[in-house]
C-alpha positions as CSV (number, residue, x, y, z in Angstrom):
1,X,23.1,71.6,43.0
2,X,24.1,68.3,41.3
3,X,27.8,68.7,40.6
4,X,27.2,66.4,37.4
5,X,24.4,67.4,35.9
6,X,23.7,71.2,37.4
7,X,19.9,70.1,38.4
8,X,18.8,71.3,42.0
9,X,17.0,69.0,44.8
10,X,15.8,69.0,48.6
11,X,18.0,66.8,50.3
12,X,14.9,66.2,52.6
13,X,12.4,65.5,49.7
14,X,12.3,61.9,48.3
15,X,13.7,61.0,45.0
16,X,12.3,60.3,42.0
17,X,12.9,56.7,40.6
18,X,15.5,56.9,38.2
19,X,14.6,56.0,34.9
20,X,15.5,53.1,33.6
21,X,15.5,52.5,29.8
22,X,15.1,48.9,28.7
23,X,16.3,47.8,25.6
24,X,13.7,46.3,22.7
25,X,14.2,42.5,23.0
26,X,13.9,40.6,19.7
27,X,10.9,38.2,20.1
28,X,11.5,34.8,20.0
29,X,10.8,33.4,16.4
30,X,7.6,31.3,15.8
31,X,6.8,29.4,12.7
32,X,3.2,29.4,11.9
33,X,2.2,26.0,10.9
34,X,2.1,26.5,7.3
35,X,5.5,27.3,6.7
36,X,6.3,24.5,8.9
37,X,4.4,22.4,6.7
38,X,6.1,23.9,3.9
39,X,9.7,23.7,4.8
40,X,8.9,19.9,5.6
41,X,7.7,19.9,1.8
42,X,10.7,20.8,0.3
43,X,12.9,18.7,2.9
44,X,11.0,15.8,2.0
45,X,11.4,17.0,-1.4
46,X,15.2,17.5,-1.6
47,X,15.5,14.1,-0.2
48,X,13.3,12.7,-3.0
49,X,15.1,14.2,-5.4
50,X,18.0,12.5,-4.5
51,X,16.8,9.2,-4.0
52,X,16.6,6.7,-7.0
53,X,14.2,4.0,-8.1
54,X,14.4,0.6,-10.2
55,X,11.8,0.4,-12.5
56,X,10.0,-2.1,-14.6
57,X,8.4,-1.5,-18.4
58,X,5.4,-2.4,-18.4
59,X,5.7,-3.8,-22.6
60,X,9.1,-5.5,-22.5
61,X,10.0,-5.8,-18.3
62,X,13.3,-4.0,-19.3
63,X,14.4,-2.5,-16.0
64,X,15.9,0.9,-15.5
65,X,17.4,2.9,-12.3
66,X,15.2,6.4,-12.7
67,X,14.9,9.6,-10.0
68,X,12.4,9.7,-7.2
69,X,11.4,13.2,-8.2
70,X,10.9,12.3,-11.8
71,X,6.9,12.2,-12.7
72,X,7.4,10.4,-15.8
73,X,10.3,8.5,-18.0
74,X,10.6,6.8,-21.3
75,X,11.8,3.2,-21.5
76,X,15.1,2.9,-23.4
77,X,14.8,-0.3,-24.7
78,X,11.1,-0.2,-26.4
79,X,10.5,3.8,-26.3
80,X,7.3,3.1,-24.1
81,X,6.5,5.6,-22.2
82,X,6.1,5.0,-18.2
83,X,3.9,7.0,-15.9
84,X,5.6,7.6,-12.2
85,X,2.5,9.3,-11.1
86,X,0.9,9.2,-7.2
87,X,-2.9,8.6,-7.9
88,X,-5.4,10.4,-4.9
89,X,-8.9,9.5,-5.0
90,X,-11.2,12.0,-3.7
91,X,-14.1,11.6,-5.7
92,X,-15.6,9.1,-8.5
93,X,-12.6,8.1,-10.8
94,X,-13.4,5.5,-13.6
95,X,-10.7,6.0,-16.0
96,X,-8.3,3.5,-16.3
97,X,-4.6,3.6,-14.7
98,X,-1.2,2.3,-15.7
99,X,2.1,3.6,-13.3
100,X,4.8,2.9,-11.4
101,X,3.8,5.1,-8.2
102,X,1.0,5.1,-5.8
103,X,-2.6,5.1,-5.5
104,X,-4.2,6.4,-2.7
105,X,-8.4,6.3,-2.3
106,X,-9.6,8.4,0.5
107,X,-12.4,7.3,2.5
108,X,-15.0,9.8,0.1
109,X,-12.9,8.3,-3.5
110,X,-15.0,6.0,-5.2
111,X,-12.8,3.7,-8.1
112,X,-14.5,2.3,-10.0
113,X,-12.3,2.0,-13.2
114,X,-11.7,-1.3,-15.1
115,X,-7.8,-1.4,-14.8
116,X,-6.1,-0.1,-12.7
117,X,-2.0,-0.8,-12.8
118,X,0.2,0.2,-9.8
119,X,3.7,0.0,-7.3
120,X,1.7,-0.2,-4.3
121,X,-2.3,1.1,-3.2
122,X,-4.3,2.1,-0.1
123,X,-7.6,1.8,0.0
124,X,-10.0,4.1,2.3
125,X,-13.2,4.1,0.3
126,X,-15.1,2.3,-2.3
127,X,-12.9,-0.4,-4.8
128,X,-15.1,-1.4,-7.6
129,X,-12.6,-2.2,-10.4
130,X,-9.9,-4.7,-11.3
131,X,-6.5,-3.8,-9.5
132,X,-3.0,-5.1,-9.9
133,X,-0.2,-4.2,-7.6
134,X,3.6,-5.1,-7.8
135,X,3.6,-4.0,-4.4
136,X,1.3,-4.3,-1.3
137,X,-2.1,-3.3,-1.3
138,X,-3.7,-2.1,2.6
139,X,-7.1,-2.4,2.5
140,X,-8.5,-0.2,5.9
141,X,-12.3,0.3,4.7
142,X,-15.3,-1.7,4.5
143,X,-17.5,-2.9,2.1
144,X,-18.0,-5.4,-1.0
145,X,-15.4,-5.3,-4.0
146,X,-16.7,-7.2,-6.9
147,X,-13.5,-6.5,-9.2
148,X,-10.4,-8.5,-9.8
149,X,-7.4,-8.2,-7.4
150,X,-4.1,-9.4,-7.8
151,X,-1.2,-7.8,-5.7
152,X,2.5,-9.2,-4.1
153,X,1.0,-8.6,-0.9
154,X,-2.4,-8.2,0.7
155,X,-3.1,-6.4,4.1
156,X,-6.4,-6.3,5.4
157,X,-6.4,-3.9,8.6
158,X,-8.2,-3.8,12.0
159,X,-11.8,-3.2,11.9
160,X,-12.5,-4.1,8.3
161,X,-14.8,-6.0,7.0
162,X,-14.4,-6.9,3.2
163,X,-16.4,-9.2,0.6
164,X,-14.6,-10.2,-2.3
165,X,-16.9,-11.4,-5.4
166,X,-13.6,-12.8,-7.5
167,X,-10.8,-14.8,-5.9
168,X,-8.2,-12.9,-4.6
169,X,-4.1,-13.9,-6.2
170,X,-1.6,-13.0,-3.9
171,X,1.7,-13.6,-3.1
172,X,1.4,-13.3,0.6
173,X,-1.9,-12.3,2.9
174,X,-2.1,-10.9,6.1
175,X,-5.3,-10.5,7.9
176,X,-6.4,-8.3,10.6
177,X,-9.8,-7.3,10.8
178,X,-12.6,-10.1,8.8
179,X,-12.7,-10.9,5.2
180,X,-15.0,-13.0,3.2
181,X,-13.5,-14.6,-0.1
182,X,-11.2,-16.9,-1.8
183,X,-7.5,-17.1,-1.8
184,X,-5.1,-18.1,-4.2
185,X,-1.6,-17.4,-2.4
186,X,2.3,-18.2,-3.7
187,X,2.8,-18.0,-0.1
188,X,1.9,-17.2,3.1
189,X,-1.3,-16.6,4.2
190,X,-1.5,-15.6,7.7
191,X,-4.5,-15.0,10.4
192,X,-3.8,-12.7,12.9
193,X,-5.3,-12.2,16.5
194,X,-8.9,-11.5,16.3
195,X,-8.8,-12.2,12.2
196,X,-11.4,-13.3,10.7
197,X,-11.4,-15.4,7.2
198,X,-14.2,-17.3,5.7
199,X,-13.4,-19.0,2.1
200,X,-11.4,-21.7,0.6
201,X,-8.1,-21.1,0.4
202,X,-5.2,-22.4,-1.7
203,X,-1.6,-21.6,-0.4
204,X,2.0,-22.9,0.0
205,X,1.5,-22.6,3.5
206,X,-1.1,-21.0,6.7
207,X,-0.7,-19.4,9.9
208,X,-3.4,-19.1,12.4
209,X,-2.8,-17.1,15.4
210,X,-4.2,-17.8,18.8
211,X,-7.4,-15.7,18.5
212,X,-7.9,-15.9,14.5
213,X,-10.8,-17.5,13.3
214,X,-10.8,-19.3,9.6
215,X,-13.7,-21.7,7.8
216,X,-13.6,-22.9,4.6
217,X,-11.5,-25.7,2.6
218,X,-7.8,-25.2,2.6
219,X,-4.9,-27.0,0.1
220,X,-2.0,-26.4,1.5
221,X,1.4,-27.0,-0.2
222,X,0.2,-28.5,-3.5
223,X,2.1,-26.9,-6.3
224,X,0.5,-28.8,-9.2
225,X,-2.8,-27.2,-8.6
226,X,-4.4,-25.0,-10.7
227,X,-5.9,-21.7,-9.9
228,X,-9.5,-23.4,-11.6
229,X,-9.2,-26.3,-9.1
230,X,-10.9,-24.9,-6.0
231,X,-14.4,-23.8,-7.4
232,X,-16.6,-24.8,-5.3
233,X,-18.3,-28.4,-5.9
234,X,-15.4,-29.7,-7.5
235,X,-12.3,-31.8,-6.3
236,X,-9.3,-30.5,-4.6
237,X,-7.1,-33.5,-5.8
238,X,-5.3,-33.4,-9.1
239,X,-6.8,-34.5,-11.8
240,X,-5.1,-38.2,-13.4
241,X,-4.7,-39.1,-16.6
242,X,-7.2,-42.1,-17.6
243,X,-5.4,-45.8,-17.9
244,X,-6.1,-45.6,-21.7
245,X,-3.8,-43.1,-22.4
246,X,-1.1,-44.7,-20.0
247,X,1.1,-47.0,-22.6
248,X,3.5,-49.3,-21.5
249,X,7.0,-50.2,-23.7
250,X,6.9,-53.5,-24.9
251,X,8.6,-56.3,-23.2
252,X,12.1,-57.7,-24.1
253,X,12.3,-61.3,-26.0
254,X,13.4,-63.8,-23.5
255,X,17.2,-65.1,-24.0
């Protein structure tokens, strides 16, 4: 008899195994990736809410410091109101824009619209309208774009292949992949490895990288040309004045 517990065994016969009661283990916590994607969300939103963005009005240039989680805001000096608005493409869009954020075409977004007003743009798909950007545009898609485009910077990525009806105003172009058109550039317009560019081009100044390919006619550094002075067939140089409408001061009496 077990002294302990009062139960009765064989000394000869083999014991049974004690038993041995494990305690329930938490299981180790996995995030499924949804609410991974959503805590990145409001991460990324808390830290938009607290940064802040300067502004420009669109009517009057007045400038104003304004939240990065703010969708919209009113100008105080002319009461116009400013749209802060990210613009995704997806589909066919041909009504006009006007913001201060983003626009974003996907590679299935077809824009087509006749103005289109913005901080900075990417374009995957089909551009068939006039676009201005205070910011960069990148350009990663290829195709022909028979609008206007006008843009502080210009970035045409690897493997695209553009064709640009109108001549492209820029501050400053950078060139990746090939593009067929011609440039009107503030300032630099630059050719990297494997770069392709085939148009005139009018710019303060050019860089061609070893492996970039250009053709066309270039003025480089001439600030008293005019935007109208490289269509093609006409003169590069600038325009003079005819003797006729030089006069000369009269000469002094001799003493």
């Amino acid at each position: 008899m077990c002294r302990q517990c009062g139960a009765h065994f064989a000394p000869a016969a083999p014991r049974r195994a004690p038993i041995v009661t494990q305690r329930a283990q938490p299981e180790p916590r996995t995030e499924s990736p949804t609410a991974a994607a959503s805590l990145m969300q409001r991460f990324g939103g808390l830290w938009k809410s607290k940064r802040t963005n300067v502004i420009e009005c669109f009517d009057c240039q007045r400038k104003q410091e304004v939240s990065g989680a703010a969708t919209s805001t009113i100008c105080p000096s002319c009461s116009a109101h400013i749209d802060l608005s990210d613009y995704k493409i997806t589909t066919n869009f041909s009504r006009s824009i006007r913001t201060k954020g983003e626009v974003y075409v996907t590679s299935r977004g077809d824009l087509s619209s006749s103005s289109v007003r913005c901080r900075r743009a990417v374009i995957e798909g089909r551009l068939r309208g006039n676009l201005d950007c205070a910011g960069a545009i990148v350009i990663n898609a290829s195709g022909k774009i028979p609008g206007r485009l006008s843009a502080a910077e210009l970035i045409v990525e690897k493997r695209s292949e553009v064709q640009f009806f109108r001549r492209v105003r820029v501050g400053n172009i950078e060139i990746r992949g090939r593009m067929l058109g011609e440039i009107v550039a503030d300032g630099m317009v630059t050719i990297r490895k494997n770069g392709v560019l085939e148009g005139n081009v009018m710019a303060k100044a050019i860089n061609v990288e070893k492996g970039g390919t250009f053709s066309g006619q270039i003025v480089v550094g001439g600030a008293g040309l005019q935007q109208a002075e490289l269509l093609p067939g006409e003169s590069s140089t600038v325009s003079k004045p005819p003797e006729e409408s030089i006069s000369l001061a009269p000469p002094l009496p001799a003493t």
